[in-house]
C-alpha positions as CSV (number, residue, x, y, z in Angstrom):
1,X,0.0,0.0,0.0
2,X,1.2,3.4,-0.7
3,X,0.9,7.1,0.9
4,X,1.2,10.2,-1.4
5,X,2.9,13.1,-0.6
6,X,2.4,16.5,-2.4
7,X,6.0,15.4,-4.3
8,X,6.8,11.5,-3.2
9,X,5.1,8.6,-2.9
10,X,6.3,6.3,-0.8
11,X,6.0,2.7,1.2
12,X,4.2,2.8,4.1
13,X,7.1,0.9,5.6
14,X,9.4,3.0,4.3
15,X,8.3,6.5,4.8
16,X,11.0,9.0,3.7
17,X,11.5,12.7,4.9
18,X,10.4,15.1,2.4
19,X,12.6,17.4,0.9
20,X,13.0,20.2,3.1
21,X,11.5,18.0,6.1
22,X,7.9,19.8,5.4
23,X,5.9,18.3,2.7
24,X,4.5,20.3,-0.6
25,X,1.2,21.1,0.2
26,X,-0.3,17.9,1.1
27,X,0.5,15.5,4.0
28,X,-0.1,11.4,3.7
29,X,-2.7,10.2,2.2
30,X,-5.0,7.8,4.9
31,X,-5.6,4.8,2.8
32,X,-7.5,3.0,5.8
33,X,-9.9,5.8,5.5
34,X,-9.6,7.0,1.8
35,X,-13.1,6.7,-0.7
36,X,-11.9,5.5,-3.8
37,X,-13.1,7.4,-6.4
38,X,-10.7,7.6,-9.6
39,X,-10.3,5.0,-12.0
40,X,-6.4,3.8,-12.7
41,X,-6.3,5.9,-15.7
42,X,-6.7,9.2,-13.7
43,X,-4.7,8.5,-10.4
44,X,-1.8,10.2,-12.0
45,X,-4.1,13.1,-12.6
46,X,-6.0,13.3,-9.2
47,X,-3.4,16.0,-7.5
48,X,-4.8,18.3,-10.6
49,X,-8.2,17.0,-10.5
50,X,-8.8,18.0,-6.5
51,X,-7.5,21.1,-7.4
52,X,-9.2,22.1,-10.3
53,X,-12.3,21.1,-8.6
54,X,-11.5,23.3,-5.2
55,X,-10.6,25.9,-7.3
56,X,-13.7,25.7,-9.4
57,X,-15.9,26.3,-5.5
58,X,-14.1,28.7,-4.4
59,X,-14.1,31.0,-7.3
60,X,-17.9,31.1,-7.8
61,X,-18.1,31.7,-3.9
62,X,-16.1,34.4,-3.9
63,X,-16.8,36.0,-7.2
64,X,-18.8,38.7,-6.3
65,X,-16.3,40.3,-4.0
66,X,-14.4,40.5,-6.9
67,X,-16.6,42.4,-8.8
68,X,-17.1,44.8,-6.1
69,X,-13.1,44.9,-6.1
70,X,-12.8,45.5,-9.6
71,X,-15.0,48.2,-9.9
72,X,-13.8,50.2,-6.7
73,X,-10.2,49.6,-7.8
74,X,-11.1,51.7,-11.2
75,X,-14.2,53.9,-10.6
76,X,-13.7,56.5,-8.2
77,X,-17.3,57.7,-8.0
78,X,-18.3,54.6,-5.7
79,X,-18.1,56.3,-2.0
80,X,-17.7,52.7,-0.2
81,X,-18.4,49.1,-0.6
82,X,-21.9,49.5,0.2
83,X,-22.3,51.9,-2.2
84,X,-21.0,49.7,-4.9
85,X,-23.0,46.7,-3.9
86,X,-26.2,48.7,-3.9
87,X,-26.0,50.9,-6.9
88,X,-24.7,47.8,-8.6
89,X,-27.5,45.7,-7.2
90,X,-30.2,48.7,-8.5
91,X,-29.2,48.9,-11.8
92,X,-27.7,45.1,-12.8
93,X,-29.6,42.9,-10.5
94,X,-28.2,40.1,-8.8
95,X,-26.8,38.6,-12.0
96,X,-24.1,42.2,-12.5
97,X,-22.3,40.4,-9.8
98,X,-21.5,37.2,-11.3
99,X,-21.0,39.4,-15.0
100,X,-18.0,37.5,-16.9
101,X,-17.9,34.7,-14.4
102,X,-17.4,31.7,-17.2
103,X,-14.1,32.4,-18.0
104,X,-12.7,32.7,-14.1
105,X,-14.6,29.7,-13.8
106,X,-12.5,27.4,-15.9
107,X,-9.2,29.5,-16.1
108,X,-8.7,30.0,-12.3
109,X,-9.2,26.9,-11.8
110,X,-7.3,25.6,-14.5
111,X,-5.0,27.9,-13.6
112,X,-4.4,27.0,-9.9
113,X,-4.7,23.3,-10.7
114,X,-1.6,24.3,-13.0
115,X,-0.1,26.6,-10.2
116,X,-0.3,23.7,-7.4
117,X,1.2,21.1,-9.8
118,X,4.1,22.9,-11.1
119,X,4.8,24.3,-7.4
120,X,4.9,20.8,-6.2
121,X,7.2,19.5,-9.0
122,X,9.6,22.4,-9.1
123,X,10.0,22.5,-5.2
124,X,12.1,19.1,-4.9
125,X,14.6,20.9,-7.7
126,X,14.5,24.3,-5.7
127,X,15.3,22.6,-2.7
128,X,18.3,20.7,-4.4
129,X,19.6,23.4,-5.9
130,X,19.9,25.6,-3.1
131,X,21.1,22.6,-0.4
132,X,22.7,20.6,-2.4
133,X,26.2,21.5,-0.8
134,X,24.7,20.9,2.6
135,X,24.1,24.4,2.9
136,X,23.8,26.1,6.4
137,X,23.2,24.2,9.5
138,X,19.1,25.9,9.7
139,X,16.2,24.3,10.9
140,X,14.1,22.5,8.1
141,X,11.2,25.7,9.0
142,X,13.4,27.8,8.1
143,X,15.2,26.1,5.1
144,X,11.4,25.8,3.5
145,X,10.9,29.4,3.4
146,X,13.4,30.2,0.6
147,X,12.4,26.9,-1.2
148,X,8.6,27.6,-1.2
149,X,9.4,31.1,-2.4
150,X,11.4,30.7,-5.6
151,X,9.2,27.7,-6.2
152,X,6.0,29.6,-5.7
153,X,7.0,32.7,-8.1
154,X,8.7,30.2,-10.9
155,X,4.7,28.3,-11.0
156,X,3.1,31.8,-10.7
157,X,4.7,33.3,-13.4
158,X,4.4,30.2,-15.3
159,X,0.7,30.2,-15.1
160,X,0.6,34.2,-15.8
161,X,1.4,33.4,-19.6
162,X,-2.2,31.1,-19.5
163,X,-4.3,33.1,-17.5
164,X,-3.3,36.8,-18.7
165,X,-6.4,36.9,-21.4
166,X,-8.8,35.0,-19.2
167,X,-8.9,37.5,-16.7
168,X,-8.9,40.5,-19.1
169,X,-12.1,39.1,-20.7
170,X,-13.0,38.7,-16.9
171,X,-12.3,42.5,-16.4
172,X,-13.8,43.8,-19.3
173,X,-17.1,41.8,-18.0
174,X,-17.0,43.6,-15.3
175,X,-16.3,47.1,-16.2
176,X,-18.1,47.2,-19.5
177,X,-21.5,48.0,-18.2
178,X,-20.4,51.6,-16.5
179,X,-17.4,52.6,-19.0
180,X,-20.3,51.9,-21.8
181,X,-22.9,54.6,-19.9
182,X,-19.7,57.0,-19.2
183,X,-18.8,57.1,-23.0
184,X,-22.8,57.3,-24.1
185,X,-22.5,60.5,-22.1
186,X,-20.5,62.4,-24.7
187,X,-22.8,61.4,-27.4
188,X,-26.0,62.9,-28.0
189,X,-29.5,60.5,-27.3
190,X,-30.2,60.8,-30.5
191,X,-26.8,59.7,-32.3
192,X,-26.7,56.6,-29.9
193,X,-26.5,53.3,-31.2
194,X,-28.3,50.3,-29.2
195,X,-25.9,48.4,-27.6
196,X,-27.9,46.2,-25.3
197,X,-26.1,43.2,-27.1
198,X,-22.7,44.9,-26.1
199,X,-23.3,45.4,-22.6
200,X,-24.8,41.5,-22.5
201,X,-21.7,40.2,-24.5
202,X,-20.6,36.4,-23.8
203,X,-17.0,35.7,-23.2
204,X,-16.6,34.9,-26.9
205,X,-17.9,38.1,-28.3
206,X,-15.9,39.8,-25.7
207,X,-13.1,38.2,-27.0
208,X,-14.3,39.2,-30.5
209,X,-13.9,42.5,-29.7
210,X,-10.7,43.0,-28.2
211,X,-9.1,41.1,-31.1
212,X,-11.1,43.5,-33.8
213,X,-9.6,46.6,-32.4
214,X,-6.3,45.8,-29.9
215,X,-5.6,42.6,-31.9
216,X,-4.0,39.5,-30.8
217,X,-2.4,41.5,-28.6
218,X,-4.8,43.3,-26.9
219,X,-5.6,40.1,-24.7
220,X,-2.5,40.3,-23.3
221,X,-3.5,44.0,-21.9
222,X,-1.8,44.9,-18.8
223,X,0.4,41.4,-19.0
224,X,3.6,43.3,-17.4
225,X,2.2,43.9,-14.1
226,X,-0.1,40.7,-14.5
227,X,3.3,38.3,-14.0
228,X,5.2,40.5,-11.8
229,X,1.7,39.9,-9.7
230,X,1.3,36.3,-9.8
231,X,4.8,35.6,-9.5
232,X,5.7,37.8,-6.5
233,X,2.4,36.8,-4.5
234,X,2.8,33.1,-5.6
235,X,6.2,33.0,-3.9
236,X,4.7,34.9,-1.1
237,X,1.2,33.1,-0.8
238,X,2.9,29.3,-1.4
239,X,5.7,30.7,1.6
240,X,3.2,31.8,4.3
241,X,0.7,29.3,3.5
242,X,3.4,26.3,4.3
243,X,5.2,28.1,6.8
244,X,1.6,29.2,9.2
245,X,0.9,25.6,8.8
246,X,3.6,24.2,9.6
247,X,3.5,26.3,12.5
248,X,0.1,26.0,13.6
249,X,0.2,21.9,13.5
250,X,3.2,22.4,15.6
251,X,1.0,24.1,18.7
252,X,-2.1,22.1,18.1
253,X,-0.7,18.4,17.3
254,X,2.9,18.7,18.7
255,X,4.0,17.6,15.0
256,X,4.6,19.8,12.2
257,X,3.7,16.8,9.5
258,X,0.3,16.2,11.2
259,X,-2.2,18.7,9.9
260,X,-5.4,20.2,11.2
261,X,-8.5,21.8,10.1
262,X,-8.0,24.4,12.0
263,X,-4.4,25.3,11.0
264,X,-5.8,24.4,7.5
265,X,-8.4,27.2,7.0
266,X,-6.4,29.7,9.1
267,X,-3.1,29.5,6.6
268,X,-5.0,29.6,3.7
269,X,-6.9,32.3,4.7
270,X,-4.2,34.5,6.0
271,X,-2.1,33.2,2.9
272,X,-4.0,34.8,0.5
273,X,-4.8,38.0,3.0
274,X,-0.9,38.9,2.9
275,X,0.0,37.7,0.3
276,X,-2.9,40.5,-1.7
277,X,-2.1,43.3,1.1
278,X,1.5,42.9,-0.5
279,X,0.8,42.8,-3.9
280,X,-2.5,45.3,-4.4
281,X,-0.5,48.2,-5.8
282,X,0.3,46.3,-8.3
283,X,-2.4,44.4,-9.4
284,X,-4.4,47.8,-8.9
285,X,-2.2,49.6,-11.5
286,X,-2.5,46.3,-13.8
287,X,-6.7,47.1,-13.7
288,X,-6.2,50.7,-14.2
289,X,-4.5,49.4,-17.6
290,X,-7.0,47.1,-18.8
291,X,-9.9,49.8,-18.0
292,X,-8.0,52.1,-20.1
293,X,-8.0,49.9,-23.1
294,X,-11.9,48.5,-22.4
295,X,-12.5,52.2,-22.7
296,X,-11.3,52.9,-26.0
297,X,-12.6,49.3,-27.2
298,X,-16.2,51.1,-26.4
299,X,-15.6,54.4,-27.3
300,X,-14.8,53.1,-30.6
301,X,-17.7,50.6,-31.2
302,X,-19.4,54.2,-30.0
303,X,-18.1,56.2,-33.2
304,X,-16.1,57.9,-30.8
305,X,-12.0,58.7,-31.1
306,X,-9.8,56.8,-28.8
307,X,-8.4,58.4,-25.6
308,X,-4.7,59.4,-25.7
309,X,-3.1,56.5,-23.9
310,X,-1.9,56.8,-20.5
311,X,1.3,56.3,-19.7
312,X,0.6,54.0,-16.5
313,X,3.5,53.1,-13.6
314,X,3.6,51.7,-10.7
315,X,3.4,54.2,-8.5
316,X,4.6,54.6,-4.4
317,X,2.4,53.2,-1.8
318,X,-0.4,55.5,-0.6
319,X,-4.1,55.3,0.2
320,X,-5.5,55.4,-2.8
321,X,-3.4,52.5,-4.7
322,X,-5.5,50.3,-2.1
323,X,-8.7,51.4,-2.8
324,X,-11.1,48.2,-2.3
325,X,-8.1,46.4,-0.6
326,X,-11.0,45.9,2.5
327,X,-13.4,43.9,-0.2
328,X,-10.4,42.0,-1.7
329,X,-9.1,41.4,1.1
330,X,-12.6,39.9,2.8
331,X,-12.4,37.6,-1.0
332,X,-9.5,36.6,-0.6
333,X,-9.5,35.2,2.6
334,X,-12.9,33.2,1.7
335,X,-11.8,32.0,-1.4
336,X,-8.4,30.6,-0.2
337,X,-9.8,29.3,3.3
338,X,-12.5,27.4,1.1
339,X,-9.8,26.2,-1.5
340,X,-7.1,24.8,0.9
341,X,-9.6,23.3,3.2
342,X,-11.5,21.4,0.6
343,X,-8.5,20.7,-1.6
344,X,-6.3,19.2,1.6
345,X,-9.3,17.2,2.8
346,X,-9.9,15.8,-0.8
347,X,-6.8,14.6,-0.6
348,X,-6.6,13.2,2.2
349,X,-9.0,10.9,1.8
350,X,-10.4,11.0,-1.9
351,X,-7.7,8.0,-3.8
């Protein structure tokens, strides 16, 4: 019989140390209590499968908190969350909030899916590389941290190159609705053109459009400060996430390798919290970007000329870079708490 590790599989009666002396992720798989669920053919698979499928729940759950993000990251006349929620609630109805939620749906999850399985195959190789001389004499806590980190941004900016479009399509979803009545300002009621398809469009036609006047391209809006995003908070995210658990099993069970619900939803949680609080200014200044260019995509369907382009930085850390950090932060938490949790417990006993 044999236990599975986030990156070894090993005898029972031979259990070895992980690399690192924490394991990637995932602890032992409980055979003696395991539901046996996937065929042969897909037990290779089943690390990507749980994840794709914990991924898939936690970004419909927290979805809407993301809309609410979105749009008080790049409209400033929303005076507070509440504000947003309602006026968005008024005008779109319950469905505004889940606007251009397809493509998240299957490219997050793809995405982390991706993410998980390329940090748990590139952290063995990390961890050679960097102790392969012996290294210095640290505790294996502390020898984790740097291995989890360069692991965590190489997968994150991997996956950046896949999910780059996805979430512009997701962006424009969300944004289309008011930077369509803001352009229809400038034109006169009577030169207006109906666009109730427009402001309805499916991720396809979205995607229509952004190729007919950006190009190729154009999905790839914002794509700079997209990787330097997911790479620098997957190095952090993947870093806290083992390192709080690790720590957290340590009080509760007396035994870093033996995990807990608790120290479970609390690491994933506060993983994603810090790793976002980190990371906002720039994943702010990547959604001023993409508004930009879903702007001109609209004023131009409008007959209208194109703004000059903006010549958008990252800019020093003040207030207003982390406008809607309190809803994202609120998603975040959710979304990562639910992911981990269901994830760890799936495998842990789903074989």
């Amino acid at each position: 019989m044999s236990k599975h590790t986030g990156s070894t599989t090993t005898s029972s009666s031979n259990l070895e140390t992980p690399r690192g002396g924490i394991p990637a992720i995932t602890g032992d798989i409980d055979f003696t209590k395991a539901i046996h669920v996937f065929p042969e053919q897909l037990k290779p698979f089943r690390s990507s499968v749980l994840a794709y499928s914990a991924s898939f729940l936690s970004t419909f759950i927290g979805f809407p908190l993301d809309t609410v993000k979105t749009r008080m990251q790049t409209h400033k006349h929303f005076t507070g969350y509440f504000d947003c929620i309602k006026k968005s609630y008024m005008h779109e109805g319950i469905r505004g909030f889940f606007r251009g939620i397809w493509a998240p749906l299957v490219s997050t999850s793809f995405s982390k899916s991706l993410s998980v399985s390329l940090f748990t195959a590139v952290k063995p190789y990390t961890y050679d590389n960097l102790y392969q001389s012996g290294g210095p004499e640290l505790h294996p806590f502390l020898r984790n941290i740097p291995v989890c980190f360069i692991s965590g941004t190489i997968a994150g900016g991997g996956v950046s190159l896949f999910a780059c479009p996805f979430e512009f399509t997701k962006i424009y979803a969300q944004l289309e609705r008011l930077v369509h009545n803001k352009s229809l300002s400038q034109i006169p009621s009577n030169l207006q053109t109906s666009n109730q398809e427009l402001i309805n469009n499916s991720t396809i036609t979205i995607v229509k459009q952004i190729i007919k006047y950006e190009g190729i391209a154009g999905l790839y809006s914002g794509f700079k400060y997209h990787f330097l995003r997911d790479s620098l908070s997957s190095g952090f995210y993947y870093s806290v996430y083992e390192s709080m658990k690790w720590s957290m099993n340590n009080f509760i069970n007396k035994d870093p390798t033996k995990s807990s619900q608790i120290s479970i939803l609390l690491a994933g949680g506060l993983s994603g919290v810090l790793s976002w609080i980190f990371i906002f200014p720039v994943d702010t200044t990547k959604s001023l970007i993409q508004k930009d260019v879903v702007t001109n995509i609209l004023r131009r369907e409008q007959g209208l000329p194109p703004l000059p382009p903006k010549q958008r930085k990252l800019q020093k850390i003040e207030a207003r870079l982390y406008r809607g950090l309190g809803i994202s932060v609120s998603r975040s938490f959710l979304v990562n708490m639910v992911f981990f949790s269901t994830y760890e417990v799936a495998m842990a006993y789903l074989a």
